[in-house]
Structure formats: structure tokens, C-alpha cells
C-alpha positions as CSV (number, residue, x, y, z in Angstrom):
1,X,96.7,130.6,130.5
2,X,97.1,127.6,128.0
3,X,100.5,125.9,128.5
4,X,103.7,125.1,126.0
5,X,101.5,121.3,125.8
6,X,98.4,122.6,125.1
7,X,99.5,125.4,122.6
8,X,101.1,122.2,120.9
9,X,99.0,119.9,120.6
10,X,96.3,122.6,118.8
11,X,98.9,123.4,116.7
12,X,99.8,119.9,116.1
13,X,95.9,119.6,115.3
14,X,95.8,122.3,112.9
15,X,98.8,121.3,110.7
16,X,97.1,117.2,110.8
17,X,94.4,118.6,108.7
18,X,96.8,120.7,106.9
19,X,95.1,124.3,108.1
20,X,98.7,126.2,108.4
21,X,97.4,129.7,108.6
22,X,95.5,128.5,111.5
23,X,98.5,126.6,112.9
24,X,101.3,129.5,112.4
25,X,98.5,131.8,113.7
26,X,98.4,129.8,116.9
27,X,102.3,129.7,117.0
28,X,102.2,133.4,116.7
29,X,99.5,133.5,119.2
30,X,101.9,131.7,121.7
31,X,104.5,133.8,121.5
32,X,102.9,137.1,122.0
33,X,101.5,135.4,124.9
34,X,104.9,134.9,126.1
35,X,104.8,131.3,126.0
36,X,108.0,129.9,124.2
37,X,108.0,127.6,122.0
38,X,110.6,124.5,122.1
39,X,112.2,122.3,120.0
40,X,108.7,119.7,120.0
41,X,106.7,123.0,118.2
42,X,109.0,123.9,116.4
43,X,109.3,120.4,114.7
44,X,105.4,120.3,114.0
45,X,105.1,123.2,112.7
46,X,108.0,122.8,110.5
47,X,106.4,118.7,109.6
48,X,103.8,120.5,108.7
49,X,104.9,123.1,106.1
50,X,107.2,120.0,104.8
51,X,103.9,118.1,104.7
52,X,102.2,120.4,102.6
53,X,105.2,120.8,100.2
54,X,105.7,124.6,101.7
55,X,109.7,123.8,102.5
56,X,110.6,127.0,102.4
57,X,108.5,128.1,105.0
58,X,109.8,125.0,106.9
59,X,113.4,126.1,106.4
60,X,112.4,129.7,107.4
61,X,110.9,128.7,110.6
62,X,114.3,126.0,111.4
63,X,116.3,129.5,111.1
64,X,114.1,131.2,113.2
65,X,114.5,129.0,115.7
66,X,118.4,128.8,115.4
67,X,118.0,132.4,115.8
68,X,116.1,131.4,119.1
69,X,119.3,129.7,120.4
70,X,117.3,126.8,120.1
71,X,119.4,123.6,118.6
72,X,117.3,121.3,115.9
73,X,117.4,117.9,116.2
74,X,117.5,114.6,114.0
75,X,113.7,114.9,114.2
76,X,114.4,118.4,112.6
77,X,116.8,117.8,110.3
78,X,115.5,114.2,109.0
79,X,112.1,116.2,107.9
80,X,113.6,118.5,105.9
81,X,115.7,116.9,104.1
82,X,112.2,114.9,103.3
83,X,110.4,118.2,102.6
84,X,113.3,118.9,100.1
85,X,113.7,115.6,98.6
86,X,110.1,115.6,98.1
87,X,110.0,119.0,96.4
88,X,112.7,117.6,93.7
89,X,115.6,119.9,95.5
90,X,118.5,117.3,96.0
91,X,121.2,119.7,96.5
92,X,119.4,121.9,99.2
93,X,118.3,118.3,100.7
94,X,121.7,117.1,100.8
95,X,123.0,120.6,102.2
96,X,120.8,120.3,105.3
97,X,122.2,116.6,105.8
98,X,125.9,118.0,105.7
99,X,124.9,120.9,108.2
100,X,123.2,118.5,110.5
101,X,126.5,116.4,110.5
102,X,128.4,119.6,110.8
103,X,126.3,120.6,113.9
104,X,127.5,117.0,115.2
105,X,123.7,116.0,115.4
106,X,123.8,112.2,115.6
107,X,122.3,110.6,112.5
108,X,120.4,107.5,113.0
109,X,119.4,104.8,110.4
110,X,115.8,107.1,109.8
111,X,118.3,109.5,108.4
112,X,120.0,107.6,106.3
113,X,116.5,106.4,104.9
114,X,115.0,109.6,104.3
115,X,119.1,110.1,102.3
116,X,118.6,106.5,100.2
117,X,115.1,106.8,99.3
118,X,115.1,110.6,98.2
119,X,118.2,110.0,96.0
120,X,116.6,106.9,94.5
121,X,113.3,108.8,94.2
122,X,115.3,111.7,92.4
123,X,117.5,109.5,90.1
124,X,120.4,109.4,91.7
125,X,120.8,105.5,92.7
126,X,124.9,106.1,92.0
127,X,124.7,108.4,94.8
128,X,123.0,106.1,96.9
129,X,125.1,103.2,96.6
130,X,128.1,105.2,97.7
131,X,126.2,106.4,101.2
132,X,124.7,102.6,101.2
133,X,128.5,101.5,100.6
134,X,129.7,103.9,103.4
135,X,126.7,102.6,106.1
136,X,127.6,99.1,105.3
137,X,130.9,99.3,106.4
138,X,129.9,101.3,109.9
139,X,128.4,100.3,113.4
140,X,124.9,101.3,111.7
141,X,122.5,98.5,112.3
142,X,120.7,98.3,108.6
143,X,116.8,97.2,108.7
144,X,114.9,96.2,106.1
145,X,113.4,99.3,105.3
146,X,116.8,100.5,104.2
147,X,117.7,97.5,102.2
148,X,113.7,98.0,100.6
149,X,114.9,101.6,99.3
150,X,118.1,100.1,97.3
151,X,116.6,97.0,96.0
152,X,113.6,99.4,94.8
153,X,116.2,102.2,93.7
154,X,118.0,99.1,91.7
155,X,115.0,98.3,90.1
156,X,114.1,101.4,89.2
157,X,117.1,102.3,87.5
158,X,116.6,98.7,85.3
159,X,119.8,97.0,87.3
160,X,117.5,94.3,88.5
161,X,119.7,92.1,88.2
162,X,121.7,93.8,91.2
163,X,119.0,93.9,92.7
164,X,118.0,90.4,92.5
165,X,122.0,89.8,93.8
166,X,121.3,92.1,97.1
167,X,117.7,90.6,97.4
168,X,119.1,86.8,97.6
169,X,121.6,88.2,100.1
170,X,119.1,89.4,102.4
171,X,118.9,86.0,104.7
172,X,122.9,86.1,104.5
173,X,123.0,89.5,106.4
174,X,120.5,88.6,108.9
175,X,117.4,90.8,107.6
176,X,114.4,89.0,106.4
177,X,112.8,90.5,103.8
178,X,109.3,91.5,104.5
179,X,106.2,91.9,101.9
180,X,107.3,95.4,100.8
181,X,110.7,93.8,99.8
182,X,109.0,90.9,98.0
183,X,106.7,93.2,95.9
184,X,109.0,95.7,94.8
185,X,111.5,92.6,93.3
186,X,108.4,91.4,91.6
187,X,107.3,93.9,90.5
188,X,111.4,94.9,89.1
189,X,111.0,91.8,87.1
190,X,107.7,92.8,85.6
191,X,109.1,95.9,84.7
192,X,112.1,93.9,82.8
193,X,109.3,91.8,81.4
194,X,111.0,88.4,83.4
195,X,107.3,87.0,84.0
196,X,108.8,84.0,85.1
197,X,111.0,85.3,87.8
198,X,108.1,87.4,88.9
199,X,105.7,84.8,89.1
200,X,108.4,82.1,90.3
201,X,109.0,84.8,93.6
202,X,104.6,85.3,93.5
203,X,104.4,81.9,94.5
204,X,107.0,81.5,97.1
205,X,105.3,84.3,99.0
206,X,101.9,82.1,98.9
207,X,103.8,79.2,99.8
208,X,106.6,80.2,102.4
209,X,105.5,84.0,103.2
210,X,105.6,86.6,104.2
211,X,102.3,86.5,102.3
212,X,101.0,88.9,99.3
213,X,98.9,92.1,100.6
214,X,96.6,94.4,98.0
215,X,99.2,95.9,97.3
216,X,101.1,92.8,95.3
217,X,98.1,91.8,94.0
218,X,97.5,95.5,92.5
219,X,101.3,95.5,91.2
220,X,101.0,92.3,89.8
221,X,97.4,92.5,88.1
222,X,98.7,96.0,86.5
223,X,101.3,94.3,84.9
224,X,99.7,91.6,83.8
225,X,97.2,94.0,82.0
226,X,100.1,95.9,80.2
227,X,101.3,92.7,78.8
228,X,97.8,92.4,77.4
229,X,97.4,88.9,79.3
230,X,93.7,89.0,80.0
231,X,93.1,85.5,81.5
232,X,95.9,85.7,83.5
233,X,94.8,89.0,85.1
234,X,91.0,88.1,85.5
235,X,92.4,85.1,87.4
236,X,94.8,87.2,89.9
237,X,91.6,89.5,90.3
238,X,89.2,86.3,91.9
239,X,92.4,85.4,93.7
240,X,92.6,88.8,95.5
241,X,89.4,89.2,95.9
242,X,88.9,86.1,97.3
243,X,91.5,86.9,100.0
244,X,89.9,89.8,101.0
245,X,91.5,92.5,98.9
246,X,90.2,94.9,97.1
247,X,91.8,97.2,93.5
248,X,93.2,99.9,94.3
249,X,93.1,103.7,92.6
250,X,95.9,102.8,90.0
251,X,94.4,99.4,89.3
252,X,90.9,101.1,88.5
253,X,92.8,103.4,86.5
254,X,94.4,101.5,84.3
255,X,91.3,99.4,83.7
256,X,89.1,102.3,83.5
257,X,92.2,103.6,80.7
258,X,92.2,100.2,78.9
259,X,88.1,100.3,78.6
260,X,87.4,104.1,76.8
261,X,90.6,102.6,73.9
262,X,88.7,99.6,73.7
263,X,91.5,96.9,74.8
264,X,89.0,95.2,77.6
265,X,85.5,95.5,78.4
266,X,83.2,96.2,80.5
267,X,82.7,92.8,82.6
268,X,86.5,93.4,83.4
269,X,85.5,96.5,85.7
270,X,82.4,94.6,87.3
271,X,84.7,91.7,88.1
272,X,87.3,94.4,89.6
273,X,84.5,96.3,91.7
């Protein structure tokens, strides 16, 4: 008979291609086999309902298996609180957070990204700077991914200029900021219209790293095009595609956008592609 591993891994296989019937079928399967599931299937089944914006069914399957005696873990608790701040539902996101801490499940800094970057995502930077506040002050070690989410959250909120502070600060706290970091302060000055800024931090990437990626070069090009500066777009196009890079789905939409009301034409695509 097929083992707790094996039923796992086809389940795991089913939810990848995001075929839940098939996966809870097989989870069902399992147990009227009389082979109990653990924590490990529990979590990929529940990843996968999260996955495919079915959170509810997630949250019905994590009682389930508190009904089971079994205890969730961080890997349990981080993904729905993702599922949930990815559906738009703060407060229920924020709930499971506070009954994870309540079920003294440790929190590691993963939590406290999947917190940051939902409340950002939802609007709620305020929020976020009082957690960030709180993990600053604590034993947590802080990456860069976490610093990433506030700077972007900053931006987003138009309080670049905060963001710019925290950015510069980086070096100071011992984190190096990385290409995500560098793109999403560009591309907060773009937003704010601060060409300068943004190309003055364009070119120390080039010249000190970490260097652009497609997705810089996408931001950057997209902006440029809103501000109706042609030559200067056409220019960052060669650039990128002469590193290797190609435009991206938002890029191509814009363009596409920009050609049917007549503000480019058509060589601007063929340059593009």
C-alpha cells in the first residue's frame, strides 16, 4: 500500500498544477485508507487552496486538522496569513497571526514578511511601521527582503522621501541592498516624477552594482513612456536589449496601449520585440 511519502508527494503534484479536486480527492483517498495524514500534507494541501485564492477551504482543512490533535506550524500559519492577505482580508490575516502567537508558535523573520508586505499591499503602511518598529528593536535578524517590503510600502504610499531616508541607511545597518531594493527606489522616484533621482540611482547600479535586471529596465522604460519621453525610452530599450533582456508583459502593454490612441508608432513595437 502507498505510504504517508508517496500519498504526499501526488498530492503535492496535483495542487502544483492547481488540480485540487484531484488533490483533496487523494487526501480523502488516504484517509479512508487508513493512512494519516501529518502536519507536511496537511500544509500542501492547505498551500494549495491558499494558492489558488480558495482560503477558506485552506482555513477549513487547518481546523480539521486541529481537530486531528495535530499542531500547525509557522509553515502553516505563515501561508495563511498569505492566502488571506492575498484575498484582501486583513483582519482575518492578522487574526491567524495573533492565534499563531497565542499557540506560542515561534515566528521567524518569513513571518514577519508575509505581516509587512500584506499590510503594505493592503494600504496599511501605518500598521507596518509599528510591527517594523517593534522587530527593530528585537533579537530578530532583519534581511533585505524585509527592509525591500517597507521601502516599497513607503513608496507606495508617496512618502518617498522616507523611503529614500531608510534606503541610504541600509549600508549603516549592515544589509546591502540588492537589485530588488534598487528598482523599487527608482522606480518610487519615477512615481514622484524625481527623474533625476531616479536616473542619478540608474546609473550607480551600472557603475557600482548590484547591476539592473529586466525588470529595472521594464520599470524604468514604462516610466519613461508615461512621461511621454520617447527618445529617452527608445534609448533604454537598445540598452536592455543589448544586455540580453527582453520587455516584459506590462511593457508590451503599455506600448501596445500607447499605439491603438496614437501617442507612438509602430517602429516603437518592432524595436521592443
Amino acid at each position: 500500500a502507498p505510504d504517508i511519502v508517496t500519498y504526499g508527494s501526488l498530492i503535492n503534484g496535483f495542487c502544483m498544477q492547481s488540480r485540487l479536486d484531484e488533490a483533496k480527492q487523494m487526501f480523502d483517498l488516504m484517509v479512508s485508507n487508513g493512512c494519516l495524514p501529518n502536519v507536511v500534507t496537511y500544509n500542501t494541501l492547505i498551500n494549495g487552496f491558499c494558492k489558488s485564492k480558495k482560503v477558506e477551504d485552506g482555513m477549513k482543512l487547518f481546523r480539521e486538522m486541529s481537530q486531528r490533535g495535530l499542531v500547525g506550524n509557522s509553515i502553516t500559519y505563515n501561508t495563511l496569513t498569505q492566502g488571506f492577505f492575498q484575498a484582501g482580508d486583513c483582519e482575518s490575516a492578522q487574526q491567524v497571526f495573533k492565534q499563531m502567537v497565542s499557540c506560542g508558535v515561534p515566528s521567524d523573520i518569513w513571518t514577519y514578511s508575509v505581516l509587512l508586505d500584506g499590510l503594505c499591499k493592503n494600504g496599511k503602511l501605518e500598521e507596518a511601521l509599528v510591527i517594523f518598529q517593534d522587530l527593530q528593536k528585537s533579537e530578530m535578524e532583519l534581511d533585505i527582503f524585509t527592509y525591500s517590503i517597507i521601502i516599497e510600502g513607503m513608496c507606495k504610499a508617496g512618502k518617498v522621501e522616507d523611503a529614500w531616508k531608510l534606503f541610504c541607511s541600509l549600508n549603516l545597518r549592515g544589509v546591502k541592498p540588492n537589485v530588488v531594493t534598487f528598482t523599487t527606489m527608482i522606480s518610487g522616484f519615477c512615481r514622484k516624477g524625481l527623474k533625476e533621482e531616479a536616473s542619478a540611482l540608474f546609473r550607480k547600479m551600472k557603475e557600482d552594482g548590484p547591476l539592473p535586471n529586466d525588470a529595472t529596465y521594464n520599470m524604468l522604460i514604462r516610466a519613461y513612456l508615461r512621461d511621454g519621453d520617447k527618445a529617452g525610452s527608445a534609448e533604454l530599450i537598445n540598452e536592455m536589449r543589448s544586455c540580453g533582456f527582453a520587455g516584459d508583459a506590462s511593457t508590451f502593454g503599455l506600448v501596445t496601449h500607447m499605439l491603438s490612441d496614437g501617442r507612438l508608432n509602430k517602429s516603437f513595437l518592432d524595436m521592443l520585440s
